[in-house]
N, C-alpha and C positions, 0 to 999 in steps of 0.2 A: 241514448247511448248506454252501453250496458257496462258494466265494469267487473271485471275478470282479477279474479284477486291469482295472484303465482305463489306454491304452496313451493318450498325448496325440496330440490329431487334428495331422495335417501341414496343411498351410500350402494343401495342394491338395484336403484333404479337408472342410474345412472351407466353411462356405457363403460367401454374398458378400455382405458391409455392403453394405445400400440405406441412403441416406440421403433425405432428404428435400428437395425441390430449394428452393434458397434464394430467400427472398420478399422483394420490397423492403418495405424499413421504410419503413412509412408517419410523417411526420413528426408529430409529438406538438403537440396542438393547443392543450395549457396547459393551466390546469385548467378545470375542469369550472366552470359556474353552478350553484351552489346550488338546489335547487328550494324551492318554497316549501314551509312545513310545512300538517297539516292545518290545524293553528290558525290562520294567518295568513291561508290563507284562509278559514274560517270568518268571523273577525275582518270580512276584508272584503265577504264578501258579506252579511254583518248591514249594514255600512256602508252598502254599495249599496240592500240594501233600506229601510234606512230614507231615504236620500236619496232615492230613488224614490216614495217616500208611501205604505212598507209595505204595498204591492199584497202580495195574497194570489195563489200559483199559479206566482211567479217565482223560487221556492228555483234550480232545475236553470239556468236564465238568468243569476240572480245568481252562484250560482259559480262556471260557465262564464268570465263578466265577470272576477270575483276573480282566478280561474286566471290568466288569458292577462295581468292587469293587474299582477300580481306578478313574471309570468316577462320579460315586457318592462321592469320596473324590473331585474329582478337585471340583464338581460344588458346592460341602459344601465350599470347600477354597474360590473358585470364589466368593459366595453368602457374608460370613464373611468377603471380604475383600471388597465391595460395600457397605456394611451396616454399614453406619457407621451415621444416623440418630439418634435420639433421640428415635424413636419407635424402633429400633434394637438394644441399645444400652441406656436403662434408668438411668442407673448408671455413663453414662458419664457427667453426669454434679456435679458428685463429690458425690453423694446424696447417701445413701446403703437401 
């Protein structure tokens, strides 16, 4: 067995740190809207269908409906509970 002594590389021998070129931070947009669960919409598209007069053939419609009728409630609830400014809320400083 032969034994291999390791001399440390010089400062010239050694290669050359690339780094990676620096990215603007994009600004962080809050959090996230909750998506609905399956069940909620489930929930609502049984709703839709029955308020429709239980038409048969509208399953893919109804939840389509459900979908988009849940995600525009969250990002209403999401938006009113960010705004909480003087320009989204003029009456908060007691004034009518």
């Amino acid at each position: 067995m032969s034994h291999h002594t390791h001399k440390p590389m010089t400062q010239s021998q050694r290669p050359p740190v690339v780094t990676a070129p620096e990215l603007p931070i994009a600004p962080h947009p809050g959090p996230a809207v909750a998506e609905p669960t399956h069940d909620d919409i489930a929930r609502r598209a049984y709703d839709i269908y029955v308020k429709t007069g239980c038409t048969e053939g509208q399953c893919t419609q109804n939840w389509q409906a459900a979908e988009q009728a849940l995600r525009e409630q969250a990002r209403t609830a999401h938006r009113h509970q960010e705004c909480n400014s003087e320009a989204c809320a003029p009456n908060a400083r007691g004034g009518r």
